[in-house]
C-alpha positions, 0 to 999 in steps of 0.5 A, a space after each residue: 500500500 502506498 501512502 496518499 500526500 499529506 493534503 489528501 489525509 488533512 481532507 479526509 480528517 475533516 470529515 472525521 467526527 472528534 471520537 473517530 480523531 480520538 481513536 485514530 490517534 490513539 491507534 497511531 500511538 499503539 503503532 511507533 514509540 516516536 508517535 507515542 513519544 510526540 503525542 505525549 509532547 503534544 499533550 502535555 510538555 508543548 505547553 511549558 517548554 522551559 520545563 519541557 528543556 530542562 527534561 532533555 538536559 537531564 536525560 543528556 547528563 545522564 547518557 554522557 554519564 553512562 558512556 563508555 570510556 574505554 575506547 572512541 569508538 564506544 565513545 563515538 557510538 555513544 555520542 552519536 546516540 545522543 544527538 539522534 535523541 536530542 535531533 527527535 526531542 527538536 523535531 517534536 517541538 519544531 522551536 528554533 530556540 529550543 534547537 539552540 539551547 539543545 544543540 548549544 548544551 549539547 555542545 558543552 557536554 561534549 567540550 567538557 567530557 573526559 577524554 577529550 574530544 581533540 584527540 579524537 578527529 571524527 568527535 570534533 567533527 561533529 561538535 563542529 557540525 551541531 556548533 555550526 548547526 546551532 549558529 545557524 538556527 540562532 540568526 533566525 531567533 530575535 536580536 535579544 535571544 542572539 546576543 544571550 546565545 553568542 555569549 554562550 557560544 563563545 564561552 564554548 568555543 573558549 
């Protein structure tokens, strides 16, 4: 089967009553943890997004935590893992300044993990790809929230 275009499926929902949309949700989220994982954004983080932050910062610290250290390779396969959460965590919430502030953090854990990064090259290609990333995604946010993010980003960099 293959699937019909988003527009095609937006006009078939209007013709759905509210408990046929309900039970079409709730039989979406039985199928893909991703969309059990973006209704409960949906339902109940997307309304406080610095809580929502603050959530995902935790659950950073803890997977740098738990990385193991004995090799980069391991090191590699970890830190990659993370970014993957951390990317799905942004797709959820679509906010550019949530975007900053994940990758940004992101960022710093990297920076300040022991071992180094510098002695590895393909770890410090990828903190310069999110830095780059991150910078990008920040000249679209407002002047004020680019000053508070340059300030951050140069203590990174530094």
């Amino acid at each position: 089967m293959k699937a019909v275009t988003i527009k095609i499926l937006k006009d078939e929902l209007k013709y759905k009553s509210s408990e046929e949309l309900l039970e079409l949700c709730l039989r979406l989220s039985r199928f893909k943890k991703e969309n059990k994982e973006l209704l409960t954004y949906l339902l109940f983080e997307s309304q406080n997004e610095d809580r929502y932050i603050e959530t995902i910062k935790l659950e950073v610290d803890q997977m740098f935590e738990e990385i193991n250290t004995k090799s980069f390779f391991y090191i590699r396969k970890s830190v990659r893992k993370i970014l993957t959460s951390i990317k799905k965590q942004i797709r959820y919430s679509k906010k550019k300044s949530t975007e900053v502030e994940l990758l940004l953090y992101f960022c710093l854990k990297l920076k300040q993990f022991k071992p180094s990064i510098s002695r590895s090259p393909r770890l410090q290609k990828v903190f310069e790809t999110q830095m780059r990333m991150a910078k990008k995604a920040m000249y679209t946010l407002h002047e004020d929230l680019q000053y508070d993010y340059t300030m951050l980003i140069e203590e990174i960099e530094n």
